[in-house]
C-alpha positions as a Markdown table, in Angstrom:
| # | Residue | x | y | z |
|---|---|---|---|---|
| 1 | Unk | 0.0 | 0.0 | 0.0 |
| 2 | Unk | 1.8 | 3.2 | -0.8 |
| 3 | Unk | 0.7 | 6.6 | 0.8 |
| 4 | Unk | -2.1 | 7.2 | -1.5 |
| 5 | Unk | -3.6 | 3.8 | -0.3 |
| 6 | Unk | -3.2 | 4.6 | 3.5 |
| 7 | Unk | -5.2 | 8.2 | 2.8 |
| 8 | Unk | -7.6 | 6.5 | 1.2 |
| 9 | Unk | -8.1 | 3.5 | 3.4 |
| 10 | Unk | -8.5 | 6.5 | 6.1 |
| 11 | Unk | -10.9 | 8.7 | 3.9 |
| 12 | Unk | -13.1 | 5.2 | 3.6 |
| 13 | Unk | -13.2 | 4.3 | 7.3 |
| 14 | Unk | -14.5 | 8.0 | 8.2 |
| 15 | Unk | -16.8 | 8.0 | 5.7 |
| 16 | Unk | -17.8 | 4.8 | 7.4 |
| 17 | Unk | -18.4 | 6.0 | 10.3 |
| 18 | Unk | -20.7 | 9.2 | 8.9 |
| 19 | Unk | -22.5 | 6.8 | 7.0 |
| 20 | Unk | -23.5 | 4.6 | 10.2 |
| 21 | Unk | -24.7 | 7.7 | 12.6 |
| 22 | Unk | -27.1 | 8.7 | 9.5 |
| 23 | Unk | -27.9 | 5.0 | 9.4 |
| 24 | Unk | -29.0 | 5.4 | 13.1 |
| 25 | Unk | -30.7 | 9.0 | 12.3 |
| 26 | Unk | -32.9 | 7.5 | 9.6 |
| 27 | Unk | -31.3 | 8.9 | 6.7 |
| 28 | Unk | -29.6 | 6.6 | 5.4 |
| 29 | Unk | -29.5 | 2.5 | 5.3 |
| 30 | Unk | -26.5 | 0.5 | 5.2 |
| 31 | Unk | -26.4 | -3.1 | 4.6 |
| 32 | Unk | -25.6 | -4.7 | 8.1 |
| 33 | Unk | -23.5 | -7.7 | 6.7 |
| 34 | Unk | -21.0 | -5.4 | 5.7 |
| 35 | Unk | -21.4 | -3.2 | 9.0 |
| 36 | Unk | -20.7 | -6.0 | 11.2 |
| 37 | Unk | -18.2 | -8.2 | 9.6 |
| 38 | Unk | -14.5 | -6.6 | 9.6 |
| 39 | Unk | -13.9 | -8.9 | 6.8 |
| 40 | Unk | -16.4 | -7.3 | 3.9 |
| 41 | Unk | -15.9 | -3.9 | 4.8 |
| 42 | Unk | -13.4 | -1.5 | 2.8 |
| 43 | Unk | -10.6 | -1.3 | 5.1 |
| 44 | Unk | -11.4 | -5.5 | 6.2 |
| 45 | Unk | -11.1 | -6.5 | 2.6 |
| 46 | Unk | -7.7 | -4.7 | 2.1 |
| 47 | Unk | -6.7 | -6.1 | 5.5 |
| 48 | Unk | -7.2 | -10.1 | 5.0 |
| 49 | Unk | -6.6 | -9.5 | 0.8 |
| 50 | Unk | -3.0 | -8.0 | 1.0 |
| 51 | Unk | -2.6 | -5.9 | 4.3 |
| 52 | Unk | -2.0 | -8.9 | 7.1 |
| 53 | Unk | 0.2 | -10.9 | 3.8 |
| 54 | Unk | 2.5 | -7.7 | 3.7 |
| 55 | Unk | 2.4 | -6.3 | 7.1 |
| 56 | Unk | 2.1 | -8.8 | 9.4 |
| 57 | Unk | 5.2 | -8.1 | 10.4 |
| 58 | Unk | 4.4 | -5.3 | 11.7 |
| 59 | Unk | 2.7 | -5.2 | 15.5 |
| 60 | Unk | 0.3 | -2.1 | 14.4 |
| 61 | Unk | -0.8 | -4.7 | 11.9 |
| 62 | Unk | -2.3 | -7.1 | 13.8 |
| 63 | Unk | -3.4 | -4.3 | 16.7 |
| 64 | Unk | -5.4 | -3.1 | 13.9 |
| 65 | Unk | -7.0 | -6.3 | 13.1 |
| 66 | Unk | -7.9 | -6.1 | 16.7 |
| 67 | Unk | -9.1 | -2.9 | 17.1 |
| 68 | Unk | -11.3 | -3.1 | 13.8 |
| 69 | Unk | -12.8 | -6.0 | 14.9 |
| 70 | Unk | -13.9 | -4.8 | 17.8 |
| 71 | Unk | -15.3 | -2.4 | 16.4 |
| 72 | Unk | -17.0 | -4.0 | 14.7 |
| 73 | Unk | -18.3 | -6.0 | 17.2 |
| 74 | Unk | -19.9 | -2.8 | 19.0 |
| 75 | Unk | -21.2 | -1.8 | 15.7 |
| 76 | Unk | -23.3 | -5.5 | 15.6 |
| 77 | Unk | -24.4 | -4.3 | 19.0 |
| 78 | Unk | -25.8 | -0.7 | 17.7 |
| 79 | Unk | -27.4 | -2.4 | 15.6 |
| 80 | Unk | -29.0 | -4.8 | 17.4 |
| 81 | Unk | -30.0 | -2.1 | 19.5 |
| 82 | Unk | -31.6 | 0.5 | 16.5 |
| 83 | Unk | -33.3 | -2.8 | 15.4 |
| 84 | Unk | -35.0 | -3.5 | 18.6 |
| 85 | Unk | -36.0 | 0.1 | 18.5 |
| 86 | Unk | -33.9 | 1.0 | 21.4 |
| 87 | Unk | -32.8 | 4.5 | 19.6 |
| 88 | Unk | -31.3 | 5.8 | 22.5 |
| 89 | Unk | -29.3 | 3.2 | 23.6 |
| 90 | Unk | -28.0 | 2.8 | 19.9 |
| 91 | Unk | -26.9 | 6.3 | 20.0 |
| 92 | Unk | -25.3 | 6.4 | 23.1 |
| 93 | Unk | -23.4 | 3.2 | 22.0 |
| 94 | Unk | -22.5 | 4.8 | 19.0 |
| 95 | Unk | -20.5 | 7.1 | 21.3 |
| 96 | Unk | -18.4 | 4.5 | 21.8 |
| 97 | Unk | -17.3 | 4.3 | 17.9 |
| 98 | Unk | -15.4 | 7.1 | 17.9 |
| 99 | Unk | -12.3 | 6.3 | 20.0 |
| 100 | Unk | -12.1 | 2.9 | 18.2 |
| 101 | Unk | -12.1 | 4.4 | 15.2 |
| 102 | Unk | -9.4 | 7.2 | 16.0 |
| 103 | Unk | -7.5 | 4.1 | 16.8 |
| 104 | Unk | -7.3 | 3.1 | 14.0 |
| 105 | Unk | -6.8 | 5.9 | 12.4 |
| 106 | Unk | -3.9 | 6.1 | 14.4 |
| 107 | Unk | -2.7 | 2.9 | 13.4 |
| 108 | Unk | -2.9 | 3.2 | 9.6 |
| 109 | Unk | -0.6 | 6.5 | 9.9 |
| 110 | Unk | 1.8 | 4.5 | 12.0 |
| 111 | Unk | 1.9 | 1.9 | 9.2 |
| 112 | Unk | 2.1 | 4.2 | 6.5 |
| 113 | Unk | 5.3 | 6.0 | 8.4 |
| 114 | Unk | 7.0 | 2.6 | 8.8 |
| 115 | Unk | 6.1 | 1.5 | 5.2 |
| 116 | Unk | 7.7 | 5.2 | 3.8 |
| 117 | Unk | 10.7 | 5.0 | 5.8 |
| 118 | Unk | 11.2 | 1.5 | 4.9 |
| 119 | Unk | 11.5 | 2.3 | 1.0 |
């Protein structure tokens, strides 16, 4: 992945993450196998195609399979919730998203860093 990759991979996973609050405000639908499986979304299909086979190396690499599965995870949960048409508590576990998601944020910038200074 070179540094256009990375920003991309980022730009995807935060337009993600807008894409699931207006999910939970109604104005938008998302399809929920790709919400809750870290393997068919964007950044899960780059991951387990290419990302873990070059990387893996690399310990952000396999923090970030962590952290994107658990985010994933809570994102099952929210919808669960939004589903059972407990609207509140999906929102207020959407909270939640944000610092996971940061994370790995965080964690695709290391990589790209280490990838950069490796060439």
């Amino acid at each position: 992945m070179n540094s256009a990759d990375f920003t991309m991979a980022k730009m995807r996973h935060q337009s993600w993450r807008l894409r699931l609050r207006s999910h939970l405000e109604g104005k938008e639908k998302i399809d929920i196998a790709e919400a809750i499986s870290p393997r068919d979304c964007a950044l899960g299909k780059w991951l387990y195609a290419e990302g873990i086979a070059k990387y893996g190396s690399l310990p952000e690499i396999k923090t970030l399979e962590t952290v994107h599965a658990n985010m994933h995870g809570m994102v099952k949960r929210i919808l669960e919730l939004d589903g059972a048409g407990k609207k509140d508590d999906a929102r207020q576990e959407f909270q939640k998203v944000g610092p996971l998601s940061e994370k790995i944020i965080e964690l695709l910038t290391a990589l790209e860093k280490q990838v950069a200074t490796a060439k």
